[in-house]
Structures are given as structure tokens and as C-alpha cells.
C-alpha positions in Angstrom: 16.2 227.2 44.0 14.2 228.7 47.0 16.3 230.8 49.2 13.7 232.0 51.3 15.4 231.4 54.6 18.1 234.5 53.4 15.6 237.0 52.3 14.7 239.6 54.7 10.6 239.5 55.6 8.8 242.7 56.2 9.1 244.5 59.3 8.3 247.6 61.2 9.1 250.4 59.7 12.8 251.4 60.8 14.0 255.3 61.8 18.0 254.2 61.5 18.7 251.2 59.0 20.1 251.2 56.1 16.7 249.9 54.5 13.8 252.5 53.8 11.2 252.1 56.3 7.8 250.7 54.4 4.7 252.9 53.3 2.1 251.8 55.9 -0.4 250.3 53.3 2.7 248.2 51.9 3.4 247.4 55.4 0.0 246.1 55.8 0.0 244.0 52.9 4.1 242.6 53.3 2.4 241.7 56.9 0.2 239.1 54.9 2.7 236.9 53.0 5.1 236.3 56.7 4.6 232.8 56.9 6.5 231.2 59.8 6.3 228.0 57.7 8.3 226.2 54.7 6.9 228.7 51.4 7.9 229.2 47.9 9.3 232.8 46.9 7.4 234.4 44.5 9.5 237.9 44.1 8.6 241.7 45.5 5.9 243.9 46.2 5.2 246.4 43.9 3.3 249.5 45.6 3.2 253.5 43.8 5.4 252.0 41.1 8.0 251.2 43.2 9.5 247.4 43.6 9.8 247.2 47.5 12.0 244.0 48.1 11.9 244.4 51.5 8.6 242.9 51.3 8.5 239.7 49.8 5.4 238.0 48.6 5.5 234.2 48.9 3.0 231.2 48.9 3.3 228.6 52.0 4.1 225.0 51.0 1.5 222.8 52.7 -1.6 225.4 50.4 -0.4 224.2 47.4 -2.9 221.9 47.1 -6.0 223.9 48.0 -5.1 224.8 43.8 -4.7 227.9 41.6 -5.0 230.0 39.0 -1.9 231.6 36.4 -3.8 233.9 34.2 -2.6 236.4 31.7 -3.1 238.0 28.1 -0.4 236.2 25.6 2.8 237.5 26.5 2.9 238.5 30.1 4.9 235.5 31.4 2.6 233.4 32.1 5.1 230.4 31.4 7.9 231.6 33.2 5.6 232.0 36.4 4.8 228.1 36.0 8.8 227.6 36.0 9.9 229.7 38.8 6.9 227.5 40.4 7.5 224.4 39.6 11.5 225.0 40.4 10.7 225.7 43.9 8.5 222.8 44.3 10.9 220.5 43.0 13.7 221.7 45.4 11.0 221.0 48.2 10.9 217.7 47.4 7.2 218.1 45.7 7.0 216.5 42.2 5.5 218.5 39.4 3.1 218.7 36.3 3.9 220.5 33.6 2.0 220.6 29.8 4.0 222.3 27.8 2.1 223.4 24.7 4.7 225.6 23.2 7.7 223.2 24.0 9.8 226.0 25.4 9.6 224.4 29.0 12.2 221.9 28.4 14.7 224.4 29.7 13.8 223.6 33.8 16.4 220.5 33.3 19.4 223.2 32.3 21.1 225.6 34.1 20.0 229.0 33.4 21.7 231.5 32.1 22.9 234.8 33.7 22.7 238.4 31.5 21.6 241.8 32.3 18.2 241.1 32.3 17.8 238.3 35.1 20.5 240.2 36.8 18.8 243.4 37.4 15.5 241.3 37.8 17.4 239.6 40.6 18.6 242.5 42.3 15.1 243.8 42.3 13.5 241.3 44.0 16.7 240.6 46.3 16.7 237.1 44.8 19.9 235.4 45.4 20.1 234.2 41.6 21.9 230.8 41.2 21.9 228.7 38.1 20.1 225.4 38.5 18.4 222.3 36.2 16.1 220.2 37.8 15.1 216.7 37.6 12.6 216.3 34.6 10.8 213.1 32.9 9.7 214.1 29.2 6.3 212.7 28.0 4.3 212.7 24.6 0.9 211.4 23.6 1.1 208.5 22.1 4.9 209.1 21.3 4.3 212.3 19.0 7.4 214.0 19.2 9.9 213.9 22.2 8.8 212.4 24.9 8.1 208.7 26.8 4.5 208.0 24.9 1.4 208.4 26.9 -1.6 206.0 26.0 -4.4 204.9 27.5 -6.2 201.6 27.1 -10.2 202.6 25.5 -11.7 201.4 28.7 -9.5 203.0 30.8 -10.0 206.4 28.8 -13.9 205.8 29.3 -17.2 207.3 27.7 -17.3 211.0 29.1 -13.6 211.7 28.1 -14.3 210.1 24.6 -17.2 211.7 24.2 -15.6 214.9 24.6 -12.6 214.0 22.2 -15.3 212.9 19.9 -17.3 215.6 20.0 -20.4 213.6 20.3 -23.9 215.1 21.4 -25.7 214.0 24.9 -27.4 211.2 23.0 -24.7 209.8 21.6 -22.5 210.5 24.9 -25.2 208.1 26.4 -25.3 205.3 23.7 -21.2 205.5 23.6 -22.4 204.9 27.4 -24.2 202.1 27.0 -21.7 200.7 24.8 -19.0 200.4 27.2 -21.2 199.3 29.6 -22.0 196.0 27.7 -18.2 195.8 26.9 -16.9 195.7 30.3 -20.0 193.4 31.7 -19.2 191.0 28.8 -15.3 190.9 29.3 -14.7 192.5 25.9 -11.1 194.9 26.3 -11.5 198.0 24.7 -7.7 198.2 24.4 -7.9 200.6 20.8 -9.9 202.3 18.4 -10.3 198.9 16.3 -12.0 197.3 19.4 -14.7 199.7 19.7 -15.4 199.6 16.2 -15.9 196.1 16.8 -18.1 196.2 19.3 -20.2 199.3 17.7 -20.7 197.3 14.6 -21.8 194.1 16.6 -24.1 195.8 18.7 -26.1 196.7 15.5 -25.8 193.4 13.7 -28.3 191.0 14.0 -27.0 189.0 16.5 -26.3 191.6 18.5 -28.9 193.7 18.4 -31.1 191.4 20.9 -28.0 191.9 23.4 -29.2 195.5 24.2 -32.6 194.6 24.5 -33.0 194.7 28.4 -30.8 197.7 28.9 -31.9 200.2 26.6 -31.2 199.9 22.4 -28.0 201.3 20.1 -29.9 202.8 17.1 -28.7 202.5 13.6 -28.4 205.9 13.4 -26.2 206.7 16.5 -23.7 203.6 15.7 -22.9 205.0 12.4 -22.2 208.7 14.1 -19.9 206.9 16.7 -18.2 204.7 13.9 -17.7 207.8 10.9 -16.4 210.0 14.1 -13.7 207.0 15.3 -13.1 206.8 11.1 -12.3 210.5 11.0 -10.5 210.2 14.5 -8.4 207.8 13.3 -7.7 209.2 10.1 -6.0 212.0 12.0 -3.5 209.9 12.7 -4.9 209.6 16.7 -4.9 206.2 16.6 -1.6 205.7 18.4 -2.7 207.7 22.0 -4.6 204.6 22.3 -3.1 201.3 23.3 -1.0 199.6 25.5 1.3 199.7 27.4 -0.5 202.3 29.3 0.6 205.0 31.3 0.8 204.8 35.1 0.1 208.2 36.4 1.8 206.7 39.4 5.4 207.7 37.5 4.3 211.4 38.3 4.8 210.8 42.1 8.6 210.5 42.1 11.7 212.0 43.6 15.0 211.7 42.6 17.8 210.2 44.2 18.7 213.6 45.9 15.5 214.1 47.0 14.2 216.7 44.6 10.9 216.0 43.4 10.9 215.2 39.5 8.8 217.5 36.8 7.2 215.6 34.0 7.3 217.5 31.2 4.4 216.9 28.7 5.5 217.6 25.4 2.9 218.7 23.5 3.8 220.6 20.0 3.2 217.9 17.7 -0.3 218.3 18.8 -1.1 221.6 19.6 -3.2 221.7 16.5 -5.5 219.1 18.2 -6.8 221.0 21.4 -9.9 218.6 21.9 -7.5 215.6 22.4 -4.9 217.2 24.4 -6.9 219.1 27.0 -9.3 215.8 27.5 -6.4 213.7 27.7 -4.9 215.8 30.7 -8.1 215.6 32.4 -7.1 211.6 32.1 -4.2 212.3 33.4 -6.0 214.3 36.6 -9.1 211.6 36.8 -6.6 208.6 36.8 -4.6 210.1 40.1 -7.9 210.7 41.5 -9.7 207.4 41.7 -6.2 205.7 42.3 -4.7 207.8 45.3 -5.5 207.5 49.2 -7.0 210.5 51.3 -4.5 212.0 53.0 -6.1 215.4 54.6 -4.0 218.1 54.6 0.0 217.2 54.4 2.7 219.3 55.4 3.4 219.4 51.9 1.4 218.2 48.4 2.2 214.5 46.9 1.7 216.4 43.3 1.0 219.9 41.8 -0.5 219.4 38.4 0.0 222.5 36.2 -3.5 222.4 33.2 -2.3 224.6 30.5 -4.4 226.4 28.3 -7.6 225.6 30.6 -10.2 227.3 28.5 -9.9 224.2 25.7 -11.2 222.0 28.5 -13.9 223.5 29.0 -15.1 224.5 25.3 -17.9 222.7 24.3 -17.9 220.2 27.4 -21.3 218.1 28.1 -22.8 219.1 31.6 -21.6 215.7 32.8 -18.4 216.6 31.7 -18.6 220.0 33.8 -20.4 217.8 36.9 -17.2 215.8 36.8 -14.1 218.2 36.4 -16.4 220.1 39.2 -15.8 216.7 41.5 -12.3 215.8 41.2 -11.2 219.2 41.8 -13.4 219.7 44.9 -11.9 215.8 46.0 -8.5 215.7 45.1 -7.5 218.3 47.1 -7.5 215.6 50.0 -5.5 213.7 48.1 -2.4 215.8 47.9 -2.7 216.8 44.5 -3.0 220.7 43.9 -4.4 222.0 40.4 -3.3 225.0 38.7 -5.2 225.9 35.8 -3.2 228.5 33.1 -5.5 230.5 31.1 -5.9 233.8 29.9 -8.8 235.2 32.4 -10.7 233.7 34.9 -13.9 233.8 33.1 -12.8 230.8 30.7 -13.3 228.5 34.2 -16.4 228.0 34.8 -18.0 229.8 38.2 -17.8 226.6 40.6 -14.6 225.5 39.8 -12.7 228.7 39.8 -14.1 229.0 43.2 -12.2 226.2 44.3 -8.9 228.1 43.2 -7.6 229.5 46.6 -4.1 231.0 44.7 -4.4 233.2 42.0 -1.3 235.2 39.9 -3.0 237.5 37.3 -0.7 238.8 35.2 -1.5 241.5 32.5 -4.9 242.1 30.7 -5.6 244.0 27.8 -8.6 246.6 27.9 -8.7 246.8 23.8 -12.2 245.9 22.8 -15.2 246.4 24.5 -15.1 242.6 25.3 -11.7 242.8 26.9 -13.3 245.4 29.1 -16.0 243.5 30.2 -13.5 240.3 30.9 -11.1 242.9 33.1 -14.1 244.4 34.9 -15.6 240.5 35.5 -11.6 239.4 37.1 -11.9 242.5 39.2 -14.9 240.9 41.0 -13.1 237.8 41.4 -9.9 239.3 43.6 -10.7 240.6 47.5 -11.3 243.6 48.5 -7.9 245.9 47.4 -6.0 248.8 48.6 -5.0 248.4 44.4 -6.9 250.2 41.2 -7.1 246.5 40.0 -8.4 248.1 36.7 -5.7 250.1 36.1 -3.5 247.7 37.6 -4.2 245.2 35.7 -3.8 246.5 32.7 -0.5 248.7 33.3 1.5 245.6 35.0 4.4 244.8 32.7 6.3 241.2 31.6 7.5 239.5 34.5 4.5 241.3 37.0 1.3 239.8 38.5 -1.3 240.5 40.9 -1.2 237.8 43.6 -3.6 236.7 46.4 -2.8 233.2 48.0 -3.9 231.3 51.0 -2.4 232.3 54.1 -1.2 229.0 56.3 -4.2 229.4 58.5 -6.4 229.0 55.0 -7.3 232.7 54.6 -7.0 234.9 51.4 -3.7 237.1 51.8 -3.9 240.8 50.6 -3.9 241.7 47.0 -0.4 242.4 46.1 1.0 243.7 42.8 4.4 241.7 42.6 7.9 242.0 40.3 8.3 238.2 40.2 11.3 236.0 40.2 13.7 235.0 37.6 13.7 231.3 36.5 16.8 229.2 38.2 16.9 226.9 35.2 16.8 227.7 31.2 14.2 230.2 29.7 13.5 228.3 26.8 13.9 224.8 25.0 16.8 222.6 25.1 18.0 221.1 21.3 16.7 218.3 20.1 19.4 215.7 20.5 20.0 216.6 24.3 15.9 216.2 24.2 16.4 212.6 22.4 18.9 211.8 24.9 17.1 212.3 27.4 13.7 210.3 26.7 16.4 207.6 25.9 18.4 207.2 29.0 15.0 207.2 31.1 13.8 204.7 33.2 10.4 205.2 31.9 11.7 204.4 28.4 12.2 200.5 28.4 8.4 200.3 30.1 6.5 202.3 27.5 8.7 203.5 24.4 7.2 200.0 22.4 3.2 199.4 21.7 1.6 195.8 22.3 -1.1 194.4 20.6 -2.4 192.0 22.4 -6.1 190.1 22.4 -8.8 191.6 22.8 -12.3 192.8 21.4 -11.6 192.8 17.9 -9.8 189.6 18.2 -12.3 187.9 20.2 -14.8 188.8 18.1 -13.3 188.1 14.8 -12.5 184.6 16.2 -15.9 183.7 17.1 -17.1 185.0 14.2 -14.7 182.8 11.9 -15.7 180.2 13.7 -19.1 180.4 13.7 -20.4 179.1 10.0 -18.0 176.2 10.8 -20.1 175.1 13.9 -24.1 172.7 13.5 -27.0 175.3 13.9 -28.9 173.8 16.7 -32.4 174.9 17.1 -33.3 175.6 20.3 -36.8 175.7 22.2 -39.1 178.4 21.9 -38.7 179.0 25.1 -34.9 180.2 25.1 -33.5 182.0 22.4 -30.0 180.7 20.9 -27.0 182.5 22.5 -25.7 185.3 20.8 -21.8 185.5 19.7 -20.4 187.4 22.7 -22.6 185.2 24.9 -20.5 182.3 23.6 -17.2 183.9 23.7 -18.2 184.3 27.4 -19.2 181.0 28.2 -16.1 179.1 26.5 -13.0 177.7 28.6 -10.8 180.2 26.5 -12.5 183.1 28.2 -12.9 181.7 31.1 -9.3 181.0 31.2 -8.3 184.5 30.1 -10.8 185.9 33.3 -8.8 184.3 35.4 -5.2 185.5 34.4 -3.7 188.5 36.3 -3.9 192.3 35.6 -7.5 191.9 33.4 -10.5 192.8 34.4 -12.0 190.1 32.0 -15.0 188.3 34.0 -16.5 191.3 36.1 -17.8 194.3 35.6 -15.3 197.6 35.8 -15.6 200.1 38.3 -16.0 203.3 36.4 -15.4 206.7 38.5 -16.5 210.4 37.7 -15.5 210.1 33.9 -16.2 206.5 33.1 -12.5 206.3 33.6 -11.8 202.3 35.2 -10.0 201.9 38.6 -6.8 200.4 38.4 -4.9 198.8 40.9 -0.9 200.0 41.7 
């Protein structure tokens, strides 16, 4: 835990203690990281080779959610960085994000443990090492592995975000569009995959083709794209992230009964081989606190820090909508209390208008092997301030453990460059087995609320019904002047529907409100 209060902060340069007085340009840059308010401890300058811990480089508390950046080449401790993080903010009372694509972040509930190693990294950054767990909730999509499982409801999830997952084109992002449009105005749940299916396929029958009519057509041509992608989909065994119950992000707001702020922990090995789903199903994750939270300004301290591994699959591929909308709800959450840090391997794989939103930045190593990886360590050069550093050689000389740091200063300003020796991890540097794991997710809260699926009504079973129903039912002919009603205009007009619009927690009746991503608005 943070024990910033007990580390010595740079001062003048001293002619008779026991501590070596600071080279001036150290000085000036230990000068930038004195906050006079609550900050997280980050570890020790590094200046002419030397690990100065004198000088401590730290982030204040209440810039946390002005977000950041953890970059690195594979290997260079990027993970541990998001530990020692997320440690600190816990034991400020802040709760935390974490995706853990490799699973080895499981350790932040355990005590550490002590060898040579995190001793002498301890003594270097005159970090008073103490082993700690933290409170942590683990979380799986769709119940794939260890975790509480994570759905979300089709409408919920919305057209953008499926679109992506899909890996439709602009045209079909719009028709998958329209569809859901039609769905939501005609009280039709998209709860899963078999309820868009249903809708797709009506949509291009022949009853349901003159439901489109005034609001744009659903070619033949499209539908079957959008149905052999949701066949494929499907066949990958992804039908289970969809469904209900569905997650409430609210859960990532909690403390625990000390007062520590709780980390979820994302669990996300079983399907690290499916980077589409998982990267678009954090940006849910993101979306869903951001249409659902209250402005708050800026707080004392962040409601949430949300920690976007392996950014760069985000952002592969996306849709310029797509772009448009990650671009929005990290400009606007910020004054919501929820800071973003995206984990990536250079800055270049985040695109130029949102990485200029990311006020704290931790670069650790780079490598300068190719002529490409030249020109990506030249490009995150131009990205840091002005520096009393050779970033270039810096940069690519910094070993395990080291970064290049440059945060926002409590008044909101960039802080000097600063090569820094970070801090040992509190809690354990790798996975925890997987029966204290199973435990765990067992004895959780969370568990009884989400471990078991529901299939209730809705789309497919509507439809399906009416459709039964239908050959049973006189043909009337009606008047030239007014066209028969179609299924779904039935469905809607019959006292089961209307009884259904009028039961609690569906949106059945009325149009949904859909936010940046087509996501719905939910109320808590």
C-alpha cells in the first residue's frame, strides 16, 4: 500500500546530511512531482544512470481521471505497472478496472511475496515494502473460465459495438442499424443471438418486407451477410456473452467493508484468441458507465479508473463511427469520475485525438530493431514534452521494471519527463491456483445475481407465436385503402403485448434511447 506520507520529497540540495545533495537538473525535475495533495507513489528518479530516491516521482490522486497511457514493448512490465497502480488506488478508496488478458493478474488479492529481487527493488526506490492482497471481484465473458459471467442483452450491446464484433462493412453497420431501430420502436427484445436472427429473417419475408418501407429497405443481400456472420458468430461458441441476466457496470463502483476500493478482475484467457469480441466488449463495459453515471466535475478523487488492455485491438479495423464514438466518451467521461488508461505497446496504435486526451503517460521500453520500430520510437518521441532526457536512447536502454513518466501536475500541467525505477507490487506477481480462483467467484456476492442464464420471452418467442398462430386465424380482406397489418403490427396491438409494455424493468412500448454506440440507457 501507498506510504507516501513516509518518503522523503526532494529538496534543496544539502552541504551536511547524510543524503547526497541532488544534481541540479534532477532537482528541477524531483521539483515537478511535490504534490502537496493525496498521490500515488510511482518509485525513483533515474538521472546519469543513477536511481535517485531522494526524488520520488508520484501521480496526484484527484488527475487520475484526466486518463493515461502504459505503453511498452512485450516484456518491460507493463502488467506489473498496472498492479502497483491499481494497489494504490484501491488503498485510496478508488475502485479499479482491470482486463487481464494473460490471467496473471489474479495475484492483487494475495499477499506478495518477499525475495532478493523486490527487496533490492525496494531499497532502491526507498519503498517501505509490505505484503498486501486487495479486495478483488473476478469476472468472465459470458462465464468462460473463472470469473462471475458478463453478458449483455443484444439491445443493450447495440449496432456500432456489434458491428464491430461482426466485422460488418458501413453498409451493413447501417442496415444492422436500421434493424434495431425497428426492433426497439416495435417492442421486440433483442435479448440473444436467436432474437436477431428472428427479426433479420422477418424483415426480409414477405410480410415484413413492407414494414421497412417508410424508413429505408433491408436488402436480400445484406440480411443474408448479417445472418451467415451471427451463424459463424455463434458457431464459435459466442453465443453465451449474450443474454441475461445482464451485467450492471454499477458492481464496478464498490468499496469494501474497510473502505478499500474493490478491483474487478476481468478474466480473459479463455478468450484471448478472440480479440474482436473482447476489446469491443470492454468498450461496453466503458459506454454503459458513461450514459448511466452523473457529472460530477472534478472530484477530490475518481469514482472508477478503468485499465483497457491491449488497446491497439480496439482500434483495428474500427468504422469511423466507431472512432467518432470511443473519441466522445473519452473526451465526456472524464466529468464523470471515471479515468481511462489504455495499455498498449506505443502510442501510435491510439489514434491522434484520443491519445491526446491521455494527460499521464508511463512508457516503458521500446525496441529500435527494424526500421519500423525506428520510426514508432522516433513518432513517441514527439509525443512526450520538451526533455532534459535522450528519449531515443532512453527509451530504448530503460530496463524491466523502468519507464519514462510525465503526469498531470494538481494544477493540470504536464510534469517533467522523468526516467523512473518503479515500485514493486504489494500483492502477488502472478496468478493465484485455480481452486482459490473457484473459491473465490463462489463465495461472491455477485455470484447468486449472475452465475445462472434466463431465457425469458422475447423476439424469437413473440414471433414464433404469432407466426403459429397465424394460419389458425380467418383472412380478412381489407379495403384498398389500408393494407392488412403485418405480424409484428399485430403482436403490438394485442392485450398480451400491451400487457407485457406495461410490466416493470422493459422497455417494451417505447422507443430506447440509444447513446454514442447504439448502446440503450438503463436505469440503476
Amino acid at each position: 500500500m501507498s506510504d507516501s506520507e513516509t518518503v522523503p520529497q526532494a529538496a534543496a540540495p544539502e552541504t551536511g546530511g547524510s543524503a547526497p545533495a541532488l544534481p541540479p537538473e534532477a532537482l528541477k525535475i524531483a521539483s515537478g512531482y511535490a504534490f502537496a495533495g493525496p498521490a500515488l507513489d510511482l518509485g525513483a528518479l533515474i538521472w546519469d544512470g543513477n536511481c535517485l530516491p531522494d526524488a520520488q516521482v508520484r501521480i496526484p490522486l484527484a488527475v487520475l481521471n484526466r486518463h493515461g497511457l502504459v505503453a511498452g514493448a512485450t516484456g518491460t512490465g507493463k502488467t506489473k505497472t498496472l498492479q502497483l497502480i491499481a494497489e494504490q488506488l484501491s488503498a485510496q478508496g478508488v475502485p479499479v478496472f482491470l482486463a487481464d488478458i494473460k490471467g496473471d493478474l489474479s495475484g492483487i488479492s494475495q499477499p506478495g511475496r518477499s525475495d532478493d529481487k523486490v527487496r533490492s527493488r525496494a531499497a532502491e526506490a526507498h519503498q517501505r515494502w509490505t505484503p498486501a492482497g486487495f479486495p478483488a471481484e473476478f469476472l468472465a465473458l459470458g462465464g468462460l473460465g473463472y470469473g462471475i459471467p458478463v453478458r449483455a442483452t443484444i439491445t443493450s450491446f447495440g449496432p456500432v459495438l456489434l458491428s464491430k464484433v461482426l466485422q460488418l462493412n458501413r453498409t451493413q453497420e447501417q442496415s444492422l442499424g436500421l434493424i434495431f431501430h425497428y426492433a426497439d420502436t416495435k417492442g421486440l427484445e433483442l435479448v440473444d443471438l436467436k432474437d436477431l436472427r428472428a427479426v433479420v429473417a422477418f424483415l426480409t419475408s414477405d410480410e415484413g418486407r413492407a414494414e421497412l418501407k417508410n424508413i429505408g429497405g433491408l436488402s436480400t443481400a445484406t440480411a443474408g451477410v448479417i445472418l451467415r456472420s451471427l451463424t459463424s458468430f455463434e458457431a464459435q461458441g459466442m453465443a453465451d456473452f449474450f443474454g441475461e441476466p445482464e451485467f450492471d457496470t454499477s458492481e464496478f463502483l464498490r468499496t469494501a467493508s474497510d473502505g478499500r476500493g474493490i478491483v474487478s478482475v476481468l478474466e480473459l484467457p479463455a478468450v484471448q484468441d478472440k480479440p474482436q469480441l473482447f476489446s469491443t466488449f470492454l468498450m461496453w463495459l466503458l459506454a454503459d458507465l458513461f450514459h448511466d453515471l452523473p457529472e460530477v466535475g472534478d472530484a477530490d478523487k475518481p469514482k472508477l479508473v478503468f485499465f483497457f488492455d491491449e488497446a491497439h485491438l480496439l482500434f483495428d479495423d474500427a468504422s469511423k463511427a466507431f472512432l467518432d464514438s470511443i473519441t466522445q466518451t473519452v473526451r465526456l467521461i472524464r466529468s464523470k469520475g471515471v479515468g481511462v488508461f489504455f495499455v498498449t505497446q506505443t502510442p501510435k496504435d491510439v489514434p491522434g485525438d484520443v491519445l491526446a486526451q491521455l494527460g499521464n503517460r508511463i512508457q516503458h521500453a521500446l525496441r529500435a530493431f527494424t526500421p519500423e520500430d525506428q520510426k514508432a520510437l522516433r513518432a513517441t518521441v514527439k509525443t512526450f514534452p520538451d526533455s532534459a532526457y535522450d528519449l531515443e536512447e532512453l527509451l530504448t536502454g530503460l530496463g524491466t521494471g523502468e519507464a519514462v513518466v510525465t503526469v498531470l501536475s494538481e494544477k493540470g500541467a504536464p510534469t517533467p519527463v522523468a526516467a523512473t525505477r518503479l515500485r514493486a507490487p504489494e500483492s502477488l506477481m502472478g496468478p493465484v491456483d485455480a481452486t482459490a480462483l473457484d473459491q473465490a467467484v463462489r463465495s461472491s456476492p455477485l455470484h447468486g445475481r449472475y452465475a445462472q442464464a434466463v431465457d425469458r420471452e422475447s423476439a424469437y418467442e413473440k414471433l414464433a407465436a404469432r407466426q403459429e398462430q397465424a394460419p389458425e386465424q380467418p383472412v380478412r380482406r381489407a379495403p384498398r385503402a389500408k393494407e392488412e397489418p403485418s405480424v409484428v403490427e399485430q403482436v403490438v396491438g394485442s392485450g398480451m403485448f400491451k400487457s407485457l409494455a406495461r410490466s416493470v424493468g422493459t422497455q417494451i412500448g417505447r422507443e430506447i434511447t440509444r447513446s454514442l454506440f447504439g448502446t440503450t440507457r438503463r436505469r440503476r
